[in-house]
MMTF fields as JSON, N, C-alpha, C and O atoms, coordinates in Angstrom:
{
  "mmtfVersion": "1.0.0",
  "mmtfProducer": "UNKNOWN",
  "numBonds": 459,
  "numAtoms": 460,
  "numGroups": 115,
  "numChains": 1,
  "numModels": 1,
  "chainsPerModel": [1],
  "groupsPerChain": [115],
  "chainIdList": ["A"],
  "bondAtomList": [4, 2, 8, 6, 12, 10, 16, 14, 20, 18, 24, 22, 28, 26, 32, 30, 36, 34, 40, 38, 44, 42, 48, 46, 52, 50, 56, 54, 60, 58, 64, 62, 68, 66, 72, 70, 76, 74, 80, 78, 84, 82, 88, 86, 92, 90, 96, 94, 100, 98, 104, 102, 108, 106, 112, 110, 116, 114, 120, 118, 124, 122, 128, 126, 132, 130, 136, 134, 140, 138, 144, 142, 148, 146, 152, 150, 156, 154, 160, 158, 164, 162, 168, 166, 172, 170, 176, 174, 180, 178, 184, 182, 188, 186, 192, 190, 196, 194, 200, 198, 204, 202, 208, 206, 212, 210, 216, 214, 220, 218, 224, 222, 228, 226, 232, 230, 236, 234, 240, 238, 244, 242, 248, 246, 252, 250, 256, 254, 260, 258, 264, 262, 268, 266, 272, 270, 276, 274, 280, 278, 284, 282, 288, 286, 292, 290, 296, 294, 300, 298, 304, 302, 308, 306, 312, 310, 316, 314, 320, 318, 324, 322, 328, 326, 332, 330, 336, 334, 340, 338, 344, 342, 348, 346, 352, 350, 356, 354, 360, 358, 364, 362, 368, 366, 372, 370, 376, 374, 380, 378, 384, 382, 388, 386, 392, 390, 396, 394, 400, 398, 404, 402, 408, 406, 412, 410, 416, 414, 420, 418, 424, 422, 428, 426, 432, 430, 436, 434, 440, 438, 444, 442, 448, 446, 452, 450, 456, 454],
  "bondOrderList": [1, 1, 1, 1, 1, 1, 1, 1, 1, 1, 1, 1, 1, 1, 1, 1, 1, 1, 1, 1, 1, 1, 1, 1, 1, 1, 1, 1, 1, 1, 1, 1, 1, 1, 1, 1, 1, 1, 1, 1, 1, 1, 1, 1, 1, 1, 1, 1, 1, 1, 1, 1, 1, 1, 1, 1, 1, 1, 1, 1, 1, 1, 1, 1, 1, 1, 1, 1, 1, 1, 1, 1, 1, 1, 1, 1, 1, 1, 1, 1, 1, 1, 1, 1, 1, 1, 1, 1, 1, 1, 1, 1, 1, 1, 1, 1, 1, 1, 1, 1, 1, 1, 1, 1, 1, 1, 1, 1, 1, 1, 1, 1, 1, 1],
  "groupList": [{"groupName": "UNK", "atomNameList": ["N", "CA", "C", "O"], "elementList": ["N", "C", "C", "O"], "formalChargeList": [0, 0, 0, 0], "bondAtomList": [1, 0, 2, 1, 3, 2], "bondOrderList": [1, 1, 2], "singleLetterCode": "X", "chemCompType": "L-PEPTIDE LINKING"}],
  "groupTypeList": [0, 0, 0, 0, 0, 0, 0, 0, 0, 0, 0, 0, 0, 0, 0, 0, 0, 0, 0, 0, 0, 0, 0, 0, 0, 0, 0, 0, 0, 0, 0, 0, 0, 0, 0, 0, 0, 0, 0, 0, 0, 0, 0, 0, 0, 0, 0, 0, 0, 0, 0, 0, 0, 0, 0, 0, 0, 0, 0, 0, 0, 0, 0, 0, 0, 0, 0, 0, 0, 0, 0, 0, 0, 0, 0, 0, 0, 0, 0, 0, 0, 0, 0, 0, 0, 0, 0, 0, 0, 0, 0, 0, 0, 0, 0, 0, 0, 0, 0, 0, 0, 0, 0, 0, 0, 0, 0, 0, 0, 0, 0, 0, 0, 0, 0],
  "groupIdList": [1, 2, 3, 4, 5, 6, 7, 8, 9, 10, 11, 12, 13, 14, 15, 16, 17, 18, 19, 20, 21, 22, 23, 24, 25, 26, 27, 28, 29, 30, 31, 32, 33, 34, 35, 36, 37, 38, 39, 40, 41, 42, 43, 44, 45, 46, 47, 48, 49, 50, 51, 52, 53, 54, 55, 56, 57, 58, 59, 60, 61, 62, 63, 64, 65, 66, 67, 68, 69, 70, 71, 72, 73, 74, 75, 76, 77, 78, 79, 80, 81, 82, 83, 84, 85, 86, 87, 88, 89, 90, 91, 92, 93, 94, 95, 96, 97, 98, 99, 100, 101, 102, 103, 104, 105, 106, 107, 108, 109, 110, 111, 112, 113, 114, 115],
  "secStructList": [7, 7, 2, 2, 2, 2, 2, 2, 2, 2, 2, 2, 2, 2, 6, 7, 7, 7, 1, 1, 1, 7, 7, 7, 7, 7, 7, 7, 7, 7, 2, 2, 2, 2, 2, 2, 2, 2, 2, 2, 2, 2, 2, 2, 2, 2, 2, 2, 2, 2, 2, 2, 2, 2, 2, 2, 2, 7, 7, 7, 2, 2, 2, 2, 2, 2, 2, 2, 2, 2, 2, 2, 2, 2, 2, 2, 6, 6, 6, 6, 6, 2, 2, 2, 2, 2, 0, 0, 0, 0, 0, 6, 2, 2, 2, 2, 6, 1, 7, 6, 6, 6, 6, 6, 2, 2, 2, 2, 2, 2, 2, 2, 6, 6, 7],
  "xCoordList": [-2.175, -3.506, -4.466, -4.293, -5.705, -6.387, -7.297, -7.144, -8.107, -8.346, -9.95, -10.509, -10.435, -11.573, -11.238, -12.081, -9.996, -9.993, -9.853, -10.032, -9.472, -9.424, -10.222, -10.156, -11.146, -12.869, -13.616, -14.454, -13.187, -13.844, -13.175, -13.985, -11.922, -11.453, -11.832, -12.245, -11.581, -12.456, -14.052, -14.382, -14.789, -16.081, -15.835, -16.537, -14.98, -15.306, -14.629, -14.768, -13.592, -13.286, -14.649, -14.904, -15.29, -16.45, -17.171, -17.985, -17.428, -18.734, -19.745, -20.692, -19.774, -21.202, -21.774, -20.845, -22.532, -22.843, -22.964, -23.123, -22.845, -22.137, -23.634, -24.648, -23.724, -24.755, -25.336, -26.504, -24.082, -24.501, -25.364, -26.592, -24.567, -24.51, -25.066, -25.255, -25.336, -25.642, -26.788, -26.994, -27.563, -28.689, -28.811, -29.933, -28.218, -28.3, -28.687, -28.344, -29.428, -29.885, -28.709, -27.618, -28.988, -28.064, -28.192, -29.272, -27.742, -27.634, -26.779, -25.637, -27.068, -26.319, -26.141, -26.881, -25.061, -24.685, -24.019, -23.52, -23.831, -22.731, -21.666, -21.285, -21.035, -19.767, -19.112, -18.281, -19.698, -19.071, -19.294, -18.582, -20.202, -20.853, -19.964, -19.547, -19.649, -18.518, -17.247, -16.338, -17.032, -15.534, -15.208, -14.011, -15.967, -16.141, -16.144, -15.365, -17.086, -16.449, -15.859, -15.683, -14.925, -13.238, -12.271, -11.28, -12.88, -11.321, -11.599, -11.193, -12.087, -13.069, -11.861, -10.735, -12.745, -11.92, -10.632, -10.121, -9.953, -8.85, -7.943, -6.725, -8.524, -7.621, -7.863, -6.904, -8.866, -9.096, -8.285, -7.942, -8.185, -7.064, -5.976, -5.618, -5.324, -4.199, -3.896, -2.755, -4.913, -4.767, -4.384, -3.547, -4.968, -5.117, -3.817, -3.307, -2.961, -1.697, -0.78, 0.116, -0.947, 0.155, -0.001, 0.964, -1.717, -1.426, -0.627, 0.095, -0.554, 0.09, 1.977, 2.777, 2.201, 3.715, 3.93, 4.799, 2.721, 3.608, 3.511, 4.506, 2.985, 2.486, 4.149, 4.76, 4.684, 5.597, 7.031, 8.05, 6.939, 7.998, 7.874, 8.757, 7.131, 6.767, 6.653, 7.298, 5.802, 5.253, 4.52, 4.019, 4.909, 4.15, 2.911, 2.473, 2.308, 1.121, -0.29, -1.362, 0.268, -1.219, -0.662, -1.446, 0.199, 0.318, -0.649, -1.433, -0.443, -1.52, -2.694, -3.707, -2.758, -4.587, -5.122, -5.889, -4.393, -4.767, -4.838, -6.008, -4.356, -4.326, -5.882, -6.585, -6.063, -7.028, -8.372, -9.16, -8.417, -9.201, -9.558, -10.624, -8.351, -8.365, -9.506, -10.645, -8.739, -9.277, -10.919, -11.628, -11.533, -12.89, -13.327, -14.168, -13.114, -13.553, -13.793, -14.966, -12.993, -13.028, -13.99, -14.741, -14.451, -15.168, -16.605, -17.445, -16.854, -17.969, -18.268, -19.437, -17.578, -18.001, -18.146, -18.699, -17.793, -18.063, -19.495, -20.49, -19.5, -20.925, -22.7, -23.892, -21.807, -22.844, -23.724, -24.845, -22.487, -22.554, -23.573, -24.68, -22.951, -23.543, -25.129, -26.125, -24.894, -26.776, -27.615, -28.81, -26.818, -27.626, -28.225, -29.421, -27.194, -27.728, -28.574, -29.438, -28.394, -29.456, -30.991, -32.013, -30.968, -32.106, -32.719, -33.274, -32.675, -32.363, -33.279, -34.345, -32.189, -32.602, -33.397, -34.533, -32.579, -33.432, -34.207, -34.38, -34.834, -35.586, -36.733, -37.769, -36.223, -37.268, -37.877, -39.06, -37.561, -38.135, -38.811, -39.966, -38.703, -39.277, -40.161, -40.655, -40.6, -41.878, -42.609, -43.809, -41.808, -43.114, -43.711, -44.59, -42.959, -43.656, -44.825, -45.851, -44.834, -45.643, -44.827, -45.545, -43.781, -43.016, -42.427, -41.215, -43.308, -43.074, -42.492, -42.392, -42.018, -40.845, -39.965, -39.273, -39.494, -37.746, -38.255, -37.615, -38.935, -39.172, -38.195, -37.31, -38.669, -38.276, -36.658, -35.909, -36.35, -35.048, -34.831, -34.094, -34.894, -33.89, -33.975, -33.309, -34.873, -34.662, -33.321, -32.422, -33.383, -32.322, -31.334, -30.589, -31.007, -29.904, -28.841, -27.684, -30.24, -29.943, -29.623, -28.936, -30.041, -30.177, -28.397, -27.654, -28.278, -27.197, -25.661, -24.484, -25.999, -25.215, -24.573, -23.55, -25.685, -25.88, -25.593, -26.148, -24.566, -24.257, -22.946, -22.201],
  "yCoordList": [1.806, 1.542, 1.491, 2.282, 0.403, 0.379, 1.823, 2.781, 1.781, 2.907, 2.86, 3.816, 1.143, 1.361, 1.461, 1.82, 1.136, 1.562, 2.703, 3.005, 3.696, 4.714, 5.613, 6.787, 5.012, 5.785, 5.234, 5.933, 4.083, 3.76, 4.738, 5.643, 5.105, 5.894, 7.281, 7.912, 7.718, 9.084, 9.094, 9.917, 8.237, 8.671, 8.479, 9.252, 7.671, 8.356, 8.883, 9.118, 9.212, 10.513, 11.805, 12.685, 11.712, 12.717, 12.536, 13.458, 11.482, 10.722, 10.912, 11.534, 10.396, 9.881, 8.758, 8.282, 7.973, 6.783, 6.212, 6.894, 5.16, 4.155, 4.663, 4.773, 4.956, 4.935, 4.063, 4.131, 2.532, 1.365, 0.727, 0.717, 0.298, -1.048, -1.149, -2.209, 0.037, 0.544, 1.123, 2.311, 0.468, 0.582, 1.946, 2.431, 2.512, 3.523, 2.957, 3.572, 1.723, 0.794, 0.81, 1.056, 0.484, 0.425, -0.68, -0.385, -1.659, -2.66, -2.065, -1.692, -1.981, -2.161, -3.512, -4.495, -3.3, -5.046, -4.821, -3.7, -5.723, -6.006, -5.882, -6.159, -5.35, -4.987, -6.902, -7.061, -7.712, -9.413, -9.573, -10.115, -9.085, -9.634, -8.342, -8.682, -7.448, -6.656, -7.082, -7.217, -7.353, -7.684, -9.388, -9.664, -10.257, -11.38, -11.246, -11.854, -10.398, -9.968, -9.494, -9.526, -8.479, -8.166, -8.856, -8.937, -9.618, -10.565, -11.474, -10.798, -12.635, -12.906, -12.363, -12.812, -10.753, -9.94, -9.603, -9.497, -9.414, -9.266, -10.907, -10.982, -11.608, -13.254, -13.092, -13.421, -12.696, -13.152, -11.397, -11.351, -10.536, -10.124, -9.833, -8.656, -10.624, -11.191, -12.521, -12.654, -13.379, -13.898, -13.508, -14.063, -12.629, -11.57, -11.046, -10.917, -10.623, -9.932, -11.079, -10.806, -13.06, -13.607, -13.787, -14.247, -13.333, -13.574, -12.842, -13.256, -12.007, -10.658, -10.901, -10.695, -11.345, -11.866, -12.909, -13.046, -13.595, -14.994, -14.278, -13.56, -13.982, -13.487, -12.413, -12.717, -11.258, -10.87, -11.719, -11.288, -12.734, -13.82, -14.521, -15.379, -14.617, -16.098, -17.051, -18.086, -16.812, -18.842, -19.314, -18.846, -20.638, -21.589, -21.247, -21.125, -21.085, -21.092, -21.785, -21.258, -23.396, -24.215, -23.686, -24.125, -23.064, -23.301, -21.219, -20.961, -20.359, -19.312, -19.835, -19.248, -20.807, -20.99, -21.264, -20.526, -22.764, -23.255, -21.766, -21.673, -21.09, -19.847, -18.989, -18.166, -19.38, -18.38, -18.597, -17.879, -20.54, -21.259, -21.114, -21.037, -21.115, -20.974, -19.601, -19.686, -18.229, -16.863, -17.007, -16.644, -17.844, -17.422, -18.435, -17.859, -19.739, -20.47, -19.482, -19.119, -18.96, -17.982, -17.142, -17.006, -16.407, -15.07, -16.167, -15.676, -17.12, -17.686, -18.315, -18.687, -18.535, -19.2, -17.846, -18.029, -16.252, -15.365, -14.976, -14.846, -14.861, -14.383, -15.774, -15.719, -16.821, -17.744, -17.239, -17.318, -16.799, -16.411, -15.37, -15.444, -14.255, -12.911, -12.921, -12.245, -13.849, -13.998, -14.869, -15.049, -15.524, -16.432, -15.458, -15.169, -14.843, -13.694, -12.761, -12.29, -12.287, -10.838, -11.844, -11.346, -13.148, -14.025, -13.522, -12.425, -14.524, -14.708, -13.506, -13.518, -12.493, -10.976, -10.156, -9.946, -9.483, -8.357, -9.08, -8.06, -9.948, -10.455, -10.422, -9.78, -11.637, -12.066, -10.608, -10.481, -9.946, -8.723, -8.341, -8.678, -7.587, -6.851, -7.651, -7.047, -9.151, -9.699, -9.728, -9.458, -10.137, -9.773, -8.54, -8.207, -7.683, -5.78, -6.245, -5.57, -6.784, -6.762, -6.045, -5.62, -5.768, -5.378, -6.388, -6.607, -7.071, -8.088, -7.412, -8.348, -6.6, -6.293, -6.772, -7.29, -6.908, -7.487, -8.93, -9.691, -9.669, -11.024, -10.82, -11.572, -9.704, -9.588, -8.789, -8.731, -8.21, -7.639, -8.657, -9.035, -9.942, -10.906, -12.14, -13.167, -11.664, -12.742, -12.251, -12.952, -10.186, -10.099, -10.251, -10.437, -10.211, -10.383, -11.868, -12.097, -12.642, -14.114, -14.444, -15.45, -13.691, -13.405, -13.511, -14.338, -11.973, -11.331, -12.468, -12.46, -13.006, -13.578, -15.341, -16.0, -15.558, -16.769, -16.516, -17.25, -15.31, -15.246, -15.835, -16.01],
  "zCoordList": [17.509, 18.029, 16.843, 15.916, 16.807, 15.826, 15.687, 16.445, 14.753, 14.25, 15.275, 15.812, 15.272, 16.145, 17.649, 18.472, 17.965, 19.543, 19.89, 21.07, 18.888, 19.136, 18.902, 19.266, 18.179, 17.931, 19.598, 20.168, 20.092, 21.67, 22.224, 22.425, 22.65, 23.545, 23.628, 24.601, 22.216, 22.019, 22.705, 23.559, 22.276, 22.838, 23.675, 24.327, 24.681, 26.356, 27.012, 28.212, 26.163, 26.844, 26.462, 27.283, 25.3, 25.519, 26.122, 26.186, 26.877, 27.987, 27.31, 27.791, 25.98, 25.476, 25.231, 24.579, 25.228, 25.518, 23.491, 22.479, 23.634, 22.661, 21.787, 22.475, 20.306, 19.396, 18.796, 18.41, 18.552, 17.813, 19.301, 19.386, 20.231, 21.008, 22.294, 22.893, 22.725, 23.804, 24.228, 23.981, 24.827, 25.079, 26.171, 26.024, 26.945, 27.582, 29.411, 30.421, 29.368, 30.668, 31.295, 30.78, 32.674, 33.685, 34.853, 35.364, 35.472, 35.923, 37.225, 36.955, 38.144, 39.374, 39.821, 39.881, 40.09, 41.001, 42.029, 42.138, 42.99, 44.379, 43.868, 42.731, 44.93, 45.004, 44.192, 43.297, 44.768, 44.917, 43.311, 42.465, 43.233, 41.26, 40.723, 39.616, 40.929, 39.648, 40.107, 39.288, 41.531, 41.475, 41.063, 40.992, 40.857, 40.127, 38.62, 37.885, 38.214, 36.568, 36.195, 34.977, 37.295, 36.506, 36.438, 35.713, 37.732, 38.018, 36.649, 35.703, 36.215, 34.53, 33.835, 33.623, 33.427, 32.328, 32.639, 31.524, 33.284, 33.193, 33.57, 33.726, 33.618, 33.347, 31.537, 30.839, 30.992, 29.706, 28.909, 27.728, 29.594, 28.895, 29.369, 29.34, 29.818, 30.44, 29.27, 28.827, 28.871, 27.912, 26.646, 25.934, 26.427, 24.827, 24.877, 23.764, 26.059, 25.898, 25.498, 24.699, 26.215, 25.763, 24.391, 23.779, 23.371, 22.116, 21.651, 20.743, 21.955, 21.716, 21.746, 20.833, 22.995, 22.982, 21.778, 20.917, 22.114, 20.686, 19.783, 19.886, 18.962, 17.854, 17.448, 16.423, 18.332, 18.654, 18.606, 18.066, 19.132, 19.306, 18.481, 18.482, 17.661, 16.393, 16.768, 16.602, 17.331, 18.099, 16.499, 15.477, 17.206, 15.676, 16.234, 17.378, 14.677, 14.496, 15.228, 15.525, 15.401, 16.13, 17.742, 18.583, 18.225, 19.644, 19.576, 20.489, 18.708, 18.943, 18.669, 19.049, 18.095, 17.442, 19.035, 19.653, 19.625, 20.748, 21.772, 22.142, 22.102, 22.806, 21.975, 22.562, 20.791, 20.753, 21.281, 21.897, 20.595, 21.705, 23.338, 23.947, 23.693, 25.212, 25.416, 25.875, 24.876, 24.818, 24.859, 25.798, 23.181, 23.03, 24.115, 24.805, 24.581, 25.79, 26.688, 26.78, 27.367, 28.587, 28.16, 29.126, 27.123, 26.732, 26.942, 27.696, 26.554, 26.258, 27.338, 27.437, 28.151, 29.645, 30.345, 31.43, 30.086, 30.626, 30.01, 30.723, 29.076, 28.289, 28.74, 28.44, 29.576, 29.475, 31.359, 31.86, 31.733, 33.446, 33.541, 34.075, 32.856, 32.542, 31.94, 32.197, 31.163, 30.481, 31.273, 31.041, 32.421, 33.183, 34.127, 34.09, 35.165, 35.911, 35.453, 36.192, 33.862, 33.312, 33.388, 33.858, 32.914, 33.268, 34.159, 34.11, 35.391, 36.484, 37.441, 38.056, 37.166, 37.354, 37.05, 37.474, 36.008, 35.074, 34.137, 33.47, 33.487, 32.937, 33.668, 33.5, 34.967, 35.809, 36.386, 36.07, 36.839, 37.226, 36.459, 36.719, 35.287, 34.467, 33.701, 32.749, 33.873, 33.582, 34.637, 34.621, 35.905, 37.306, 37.453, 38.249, 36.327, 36.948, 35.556, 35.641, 34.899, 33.507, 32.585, 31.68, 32.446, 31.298, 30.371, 30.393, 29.483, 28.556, 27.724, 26.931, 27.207, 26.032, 26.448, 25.572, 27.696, 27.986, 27.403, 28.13, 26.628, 26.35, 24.73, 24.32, 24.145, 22.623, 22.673, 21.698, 24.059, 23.62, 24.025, 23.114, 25.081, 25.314, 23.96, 23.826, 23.228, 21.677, 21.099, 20.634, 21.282, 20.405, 20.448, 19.485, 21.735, 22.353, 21.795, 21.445, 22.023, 21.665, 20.434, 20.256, 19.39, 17.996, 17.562, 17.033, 18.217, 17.825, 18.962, 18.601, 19.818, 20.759, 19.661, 19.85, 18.611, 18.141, 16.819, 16.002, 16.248, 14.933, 15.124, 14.16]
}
């Protein structure tokens, strides 16, 4: 196991909330909108495991690249869903209450989403 998955696992097994990445905010959703984004994440690591087999088996090289393709496609058609709804949503809300800071965290977001 990498050395950073196992610095993730540790902190939650201490149930402390993330220091870099993690804003501490909380988003409730429908039951329909979280069970729509697992089913998502777990097709896309369901993907990550067949890199995992080739890679294991020695698949030629362009047939993992194309698989890795496939992988960041899926992550990025997930990340495009997810930022449409936080729009949508929590944006739109928290400018109708007059809370214009969500204007500058959703720059950063965009910032850091666009490196």
């Amino acid at each position: 196991m990498s050395e950073d998955m196992q610095d993730m696992l540790d902190m939650e097994n201490r149930d402390e909330e993330c220091p870099v990445c993690c804003s501490g905010k909380h988003k409730e959703r429908t039951v329909q909108e979280q069970k729509a984004m697992l089913t998502r994440l777990k097709r896309i690591e369901g993907q990550v495991r067949g890199l995992e087999r080739m890679v294991e088996d020695n698949a030629y090289c362009p047939d993992i690249l194309i698989q890795i393709s496939a992988v960041t496609s899926a992550l990025n058609s997930f990340g495009k869903v997810l930022l449409s709804s936080h729009i949508h949503n929590c944006v739109a809300e928290d400018i109708r209450a007059g809370k214009d800071e969500v204007i500058d965290e959703l720059c950063g977001v965009l910032q850091k989403m666009m490196k």
